[in-house]
C-alpha positions as CSV (number, residue, x, y, z in Angstrom):
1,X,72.0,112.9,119.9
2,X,75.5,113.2,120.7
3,X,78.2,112.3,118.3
4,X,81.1,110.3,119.0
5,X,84.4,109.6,118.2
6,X,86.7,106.1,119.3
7,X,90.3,106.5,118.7
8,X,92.2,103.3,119.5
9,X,94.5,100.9,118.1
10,X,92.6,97.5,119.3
11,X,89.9,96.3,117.4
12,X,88.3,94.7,120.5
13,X,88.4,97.6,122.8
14,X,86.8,100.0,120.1
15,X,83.8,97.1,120.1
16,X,83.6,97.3,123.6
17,X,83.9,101.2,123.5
18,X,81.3,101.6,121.1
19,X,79.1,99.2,122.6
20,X,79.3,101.0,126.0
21,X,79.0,104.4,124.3
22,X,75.9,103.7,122.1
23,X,73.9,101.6,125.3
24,X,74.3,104.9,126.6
25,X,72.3,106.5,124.1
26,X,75.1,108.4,121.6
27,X,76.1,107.4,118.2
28,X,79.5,106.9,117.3
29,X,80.4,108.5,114.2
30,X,83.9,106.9,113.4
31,X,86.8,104.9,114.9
32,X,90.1,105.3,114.2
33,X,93.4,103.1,115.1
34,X,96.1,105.5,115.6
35,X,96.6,109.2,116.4
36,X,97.1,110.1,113.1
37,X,93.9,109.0,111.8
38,X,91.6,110.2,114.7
39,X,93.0,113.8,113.8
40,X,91.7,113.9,110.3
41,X,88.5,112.0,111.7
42,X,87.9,114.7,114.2
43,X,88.5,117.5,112.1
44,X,86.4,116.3,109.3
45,X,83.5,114.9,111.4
46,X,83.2,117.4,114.5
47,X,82.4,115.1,117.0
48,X,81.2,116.1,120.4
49,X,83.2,113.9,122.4
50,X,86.2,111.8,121.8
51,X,87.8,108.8,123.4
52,X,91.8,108.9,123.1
53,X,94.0,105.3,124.0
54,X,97.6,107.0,124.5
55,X,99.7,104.0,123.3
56,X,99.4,103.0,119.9
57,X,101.5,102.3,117.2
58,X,102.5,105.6,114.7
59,X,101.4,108.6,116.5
60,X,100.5,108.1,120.0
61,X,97.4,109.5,122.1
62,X,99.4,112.1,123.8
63,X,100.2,113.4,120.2
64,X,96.8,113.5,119.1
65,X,95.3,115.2,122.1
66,X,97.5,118.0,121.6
67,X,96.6,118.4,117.6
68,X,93.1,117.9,118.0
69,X,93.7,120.7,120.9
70,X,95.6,122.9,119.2
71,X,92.4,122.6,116.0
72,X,89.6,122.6,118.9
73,X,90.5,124.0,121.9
74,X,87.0,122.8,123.5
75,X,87.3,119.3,122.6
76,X,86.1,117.2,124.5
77,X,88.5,114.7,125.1
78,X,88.3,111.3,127.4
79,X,91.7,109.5,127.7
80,X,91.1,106.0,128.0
81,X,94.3,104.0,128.8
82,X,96.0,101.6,130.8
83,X,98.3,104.7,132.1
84,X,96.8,106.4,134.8
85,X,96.4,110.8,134.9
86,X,99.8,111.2,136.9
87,X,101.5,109.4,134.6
88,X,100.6,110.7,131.5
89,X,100.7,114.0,132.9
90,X,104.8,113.3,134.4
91,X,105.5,112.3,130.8
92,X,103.4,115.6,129.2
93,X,102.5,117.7,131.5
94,X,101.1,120.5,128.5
95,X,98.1,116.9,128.1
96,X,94.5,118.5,128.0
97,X,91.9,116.1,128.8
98,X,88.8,116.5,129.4
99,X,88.1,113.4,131.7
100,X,90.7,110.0,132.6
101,X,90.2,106.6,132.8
102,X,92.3,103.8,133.3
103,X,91.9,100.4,131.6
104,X,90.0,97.8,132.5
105,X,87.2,100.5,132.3
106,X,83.5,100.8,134.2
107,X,80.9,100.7,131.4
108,X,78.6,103.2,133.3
109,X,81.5,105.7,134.8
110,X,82.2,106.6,130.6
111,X,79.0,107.0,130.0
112,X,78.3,108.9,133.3
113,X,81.7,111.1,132.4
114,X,79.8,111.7,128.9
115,X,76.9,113.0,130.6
116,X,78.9,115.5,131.9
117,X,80.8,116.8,129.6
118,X,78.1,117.5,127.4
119,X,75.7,118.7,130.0
C-alpha cells in the first residue's frame, strides 16, 4: 500500500486531504503544517507521494519542494494550492512538481493523479 505524506498549514484541509487520500485506498503516514516540518517528515519517513500547500506560514511550499528535491530527486510531489502551475512557476520557475492542483480540489482527480504517479 502506498505511503503518504500531507504537508499543509490548515488543519481542515489536511482532514479533508487525508480523507480523500485514504478513500482511495493509501495510508497517510504523517502531516505536517509548514515546509519545515514536511522536510524532516519526508526524509525520515520515505513516503511515496507527497502533497505540498505552497503558502504557509515559516517556510513556504515552494521552499520545501526544492529541499525535498534536492534530498530525492524522484519525489513525487503533488502541489496542492490555491495558486495555479503558471503562477507558481512565474514566481520559481527551477519548482519540480510532479502533478498541480488548484484549490477547491476534485476528490477523485488526487486520487486519479496518485494512481499515476505510482503506476
Amino acid at each position: 500500500m502506498a505511503r503518504g505524506l500531507i504537508v499543509d498549514d490548515s488543519k481542515f484541509m489536511r482532514k479533508i486531504l487525508k480523507e480523500t487520500i485514504e478513500s482511495g485506498g493509501f495510508t497517510v503516514v504523517d502531516e505536517a503544517d509548514n515546509g519545515s516540518d514536511g522536510i524532516a517528515k519526508y526524509m525520515l519517513l520515505k513516503p511515496d507521494f507527497v502533497t505540498m500547500d505552497i503558502t504557509m506560514g515559516g517556510l513556504d511550499g515552494m521552499e520545501a519542494v526544492k529541499a525535498i528535491n534536492e534530498f530525492d530527486p524522484n519525489a513525487k510531489i503533488i502541489i496542492i494550492s490555491a495558486l495555479n502551475e503558471k503562477t507558481i512557476k512565474m514566481n520559481d520557475h527551477t519548482i519540480k512538481a510532479s502533478a498541480y492542483i488548484m484549490k477547491p480540489f476534485d476528490k477523485n482527480r488526487l486520487v486519479a493523479i496518485i494512481r499515476e504517479l505510482l503506476a
